[in-house]
C-alpha positions in Angstrom: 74.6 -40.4 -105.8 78.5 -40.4 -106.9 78.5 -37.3 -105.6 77.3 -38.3 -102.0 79.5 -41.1 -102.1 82.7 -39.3 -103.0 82.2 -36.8 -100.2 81.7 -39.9 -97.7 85.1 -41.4 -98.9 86.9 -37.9 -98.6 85.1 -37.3 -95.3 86.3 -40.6 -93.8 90.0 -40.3 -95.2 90.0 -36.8 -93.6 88.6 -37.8 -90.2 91.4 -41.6 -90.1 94.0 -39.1 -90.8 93.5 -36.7 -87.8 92.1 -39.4 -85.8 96.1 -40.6 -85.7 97.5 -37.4 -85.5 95.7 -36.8 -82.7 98.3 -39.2 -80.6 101.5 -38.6 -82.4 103.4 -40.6 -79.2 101.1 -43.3 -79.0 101.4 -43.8 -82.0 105.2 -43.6 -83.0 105.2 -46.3 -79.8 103.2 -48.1 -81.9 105.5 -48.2 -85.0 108.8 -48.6 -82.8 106.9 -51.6 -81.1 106.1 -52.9 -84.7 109.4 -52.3 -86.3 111.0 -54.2 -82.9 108.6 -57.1 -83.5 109.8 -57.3 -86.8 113.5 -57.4 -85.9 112.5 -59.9 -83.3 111.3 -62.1 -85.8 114.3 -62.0 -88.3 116.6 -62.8 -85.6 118.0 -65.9 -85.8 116.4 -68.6 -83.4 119.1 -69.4 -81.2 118.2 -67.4 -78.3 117.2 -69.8 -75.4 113.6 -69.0 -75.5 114.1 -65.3 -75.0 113.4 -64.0 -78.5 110.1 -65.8 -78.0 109.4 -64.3 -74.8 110.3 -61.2 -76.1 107.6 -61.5 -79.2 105.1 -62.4 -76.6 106.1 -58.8 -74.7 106.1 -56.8 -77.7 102.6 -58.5 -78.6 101.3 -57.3 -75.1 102.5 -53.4 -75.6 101.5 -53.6 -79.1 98.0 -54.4 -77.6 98.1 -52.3 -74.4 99.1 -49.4 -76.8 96.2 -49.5 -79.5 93.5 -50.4 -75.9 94.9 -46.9 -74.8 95.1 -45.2 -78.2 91.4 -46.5 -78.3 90.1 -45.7 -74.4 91.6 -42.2 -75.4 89.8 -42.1 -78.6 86.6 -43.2 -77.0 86.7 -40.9 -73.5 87.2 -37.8 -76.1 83.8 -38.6 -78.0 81.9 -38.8 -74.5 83.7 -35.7 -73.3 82.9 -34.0 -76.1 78.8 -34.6 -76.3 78.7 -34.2 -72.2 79.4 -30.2 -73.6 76.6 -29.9 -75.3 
């Protein structure tokens, strides 16, 4: 039962890791949009509302990037058992 259970983990871990490299752009977007956020955040508040407005953006690419990363993930799987 170990056994089984150790080959699950492995399994999984191996499948995550190629599931993201299989959209190296996507998602290196993903981490620049992350890293910007962070900046955004650090920066000092003093910014007329536009470092807030500029959180908000970054939040919406964050989220447009991982529904794409995902639709892509997603239209794969189906494209793969329609050649069977």
């Amino acid at each position: 039962m170990k056994t089984l259970l150790a080959i699950v983990i492995a399994s999984s871990a191996f499948v995550s890791g190629q599931t993201l490299a299989d959209q190296p752009n996507m998602e290196a977007a993903l981490a620049s949009l992350q890293q910007a956020k962070e900046s955004l955040q650090r920066a000092t508040l003093d910014k007329g509302g536009h470092r807030v407005k500029a959180i908000q953006a970054v939040d919406a690419a964050i989220a447009e990037v991982k529904a794409g990363i995902e639709f892509d993930r997603t239209r794969q799987s189906r494209n793969e058992n329609q050649k069977k």
